[in-house]
N, C-alpha and C positions, 0 to 999 in steps of 0.2 A: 504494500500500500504506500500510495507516495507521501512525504515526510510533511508534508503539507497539512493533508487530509486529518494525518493523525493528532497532530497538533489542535485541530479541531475541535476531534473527536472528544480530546482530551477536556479542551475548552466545554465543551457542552458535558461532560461527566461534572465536569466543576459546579457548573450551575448546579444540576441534578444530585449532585452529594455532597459536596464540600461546602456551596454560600449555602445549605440551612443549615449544617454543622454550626458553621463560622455565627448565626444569627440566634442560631438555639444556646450557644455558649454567650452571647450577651443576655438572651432572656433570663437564662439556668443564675445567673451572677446577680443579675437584677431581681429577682425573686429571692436568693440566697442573702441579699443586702436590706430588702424587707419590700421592694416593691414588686405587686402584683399582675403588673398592666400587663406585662406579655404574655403569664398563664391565662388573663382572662380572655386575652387576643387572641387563645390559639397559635400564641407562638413558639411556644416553647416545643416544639417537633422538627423530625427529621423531613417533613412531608416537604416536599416541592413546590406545589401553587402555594401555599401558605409566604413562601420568601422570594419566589420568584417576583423582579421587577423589570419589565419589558426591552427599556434604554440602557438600562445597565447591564441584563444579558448581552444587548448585541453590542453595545461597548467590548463587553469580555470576549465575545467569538470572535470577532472582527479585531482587537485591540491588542486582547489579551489583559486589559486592565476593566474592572467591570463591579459592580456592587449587585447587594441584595434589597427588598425592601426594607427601609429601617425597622424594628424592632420598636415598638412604642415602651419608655419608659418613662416614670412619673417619680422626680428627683424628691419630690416633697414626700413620699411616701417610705424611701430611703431611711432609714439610723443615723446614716450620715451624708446629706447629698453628695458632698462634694466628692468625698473619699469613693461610694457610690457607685456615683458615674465614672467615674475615671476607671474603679477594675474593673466596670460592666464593659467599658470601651475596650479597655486593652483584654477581655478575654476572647474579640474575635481575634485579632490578630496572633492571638498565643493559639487557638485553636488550629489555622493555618501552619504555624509551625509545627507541633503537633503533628498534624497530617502529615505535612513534609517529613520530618522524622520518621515516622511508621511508614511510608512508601520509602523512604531511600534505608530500611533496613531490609524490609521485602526486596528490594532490587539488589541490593548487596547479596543476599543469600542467593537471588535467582541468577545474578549472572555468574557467580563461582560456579552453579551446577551447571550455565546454559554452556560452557564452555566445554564442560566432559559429555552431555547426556544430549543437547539438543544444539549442538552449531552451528545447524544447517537449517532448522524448524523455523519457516518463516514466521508462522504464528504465534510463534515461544516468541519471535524476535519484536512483532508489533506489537504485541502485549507488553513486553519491557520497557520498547519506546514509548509508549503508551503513559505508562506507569513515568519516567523519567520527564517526559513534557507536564506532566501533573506536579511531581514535586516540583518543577521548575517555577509553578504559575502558582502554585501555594506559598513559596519563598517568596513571588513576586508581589501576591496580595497582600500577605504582611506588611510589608517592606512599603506600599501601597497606602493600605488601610494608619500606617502611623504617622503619613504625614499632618502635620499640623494645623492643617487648613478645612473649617464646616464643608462639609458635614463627615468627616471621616473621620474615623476613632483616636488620631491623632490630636485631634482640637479635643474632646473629651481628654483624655488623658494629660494633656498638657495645661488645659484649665486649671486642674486639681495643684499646679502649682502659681499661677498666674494670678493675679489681681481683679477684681469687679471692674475694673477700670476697662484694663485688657478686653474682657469679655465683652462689655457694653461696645467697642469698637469693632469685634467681630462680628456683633449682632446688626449692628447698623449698617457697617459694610457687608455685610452676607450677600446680598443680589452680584454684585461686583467680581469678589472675590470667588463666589462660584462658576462665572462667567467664564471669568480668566483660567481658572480651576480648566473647566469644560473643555477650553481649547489647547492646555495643555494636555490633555489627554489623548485628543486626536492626535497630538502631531509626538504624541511618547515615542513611539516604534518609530521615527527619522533622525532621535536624537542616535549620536551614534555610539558607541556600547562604552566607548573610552569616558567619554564624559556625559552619558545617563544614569545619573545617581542612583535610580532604583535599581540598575543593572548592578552597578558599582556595592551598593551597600548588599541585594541579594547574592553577590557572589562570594562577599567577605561571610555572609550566614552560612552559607552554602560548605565553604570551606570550615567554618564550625563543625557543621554536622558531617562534615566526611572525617572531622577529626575524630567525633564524638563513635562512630560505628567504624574507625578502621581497623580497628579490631578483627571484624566480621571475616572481610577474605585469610586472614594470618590463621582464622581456627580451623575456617574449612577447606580454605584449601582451592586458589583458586585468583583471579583477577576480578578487582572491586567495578564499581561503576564508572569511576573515573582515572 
């Protein structure tokens, strides 16, 4: 299958399993903090129309950079809003990673075996790639999801350290700043890899977690993912 297609493929697996993961681990946080909105929303699930959001999917197919619907939470309802919001935010992003971890340990064991038992299995081989453009675009969402800027989990989190002040200038400026947000996003994938931060800072995670499982081909016996 050409490298293309897979890439896709992969993209629309993300929608369909990974952003309700990613929106169920903000609802799961926000209920654990004391607010209720998301279980009463029906959000707190693995289901797919529940998080699916139309411009943000084709963002992700097309992009590679893409959101879920947000996740309704109610800060006042919170023990402590601020503190709150902020791990409600940063549990999708940690949820991404997460994934990413569990898929490039799965991929670690499959290619030590894909090397002795299936070398030649094209199916063993699209399924890996498969699996390998997934972790790629869950490091990516992360990496994504924390930048600083509404409405992405990165201004939630970075509030928790900032000023009333700060805030009220985000709020006000919000139409603006999304705007601008929007069009960087189209033109992400022309930035070029040397100097696209979220390429730059996913690759520095990436190199993390191959530290963290390099382990894996040294027991079984075999050549890692990368």
């Amino acid at each position: 299958m050409n490298d293309y297609l897979i890439e896709i493929f992969a993209r629309v697996l993300m929608i369909l399993l990974i952003l309700p993961l990613h929106e169920l681990a903000h609802g799961f946080i926000a209920h654990k903090m004391g607010d209720d909105t998301a279980e009463l929303s029906g959000r707190i699930t693995l289901n797919p129309p529940a998080h699916v959001d139309l411009v943000g999917s084709l963002l992700l197919v097309f992009t590679g950079f893409g959101w879920a619907k947000p996740v309704p939470v109610n800060p006042h309802r919170m023990k402590s809003p601020r503190k709150g919001m902020a791990l409600t935010a940063l549990a999708g992003p940690v949820s991404n990673l997460l994934a990413a971890l569990l898929i490039r340990i799965i991929c670690e064991v499959a290619f030590c075996f894909k090397g002795v038992y299936y070398s030649d299995n094209m199916t063993v081989s699209t399924v890996l790639m498969l699996l390998v453009f997934m972790y790629q675009i869950n490091i990516h969402l992360a990496v994504f999801n924390l930048i600083p800027v509404p409405p992405l989990d990165g201004y939630n989190i970075i509030s928790y350290f900032t000023s009333y002040k700060v805030d009220k200038w985000f709020r006000e400026n919000g139409h603006i700043i999304s705007t601008v947000f929007f069009i960087f996003i189209i033109f992400m994938n022309r930035i070029p890899s040397a100097f696209n931060p979220i390429l730059i800072v996913s690759n520095l995670i990436s190199n993390v977690i191959g530290f963290v499982v390099g382990w894996i081909p040294d027991l079984i016996g075999g050549y890692g993912v990368i």
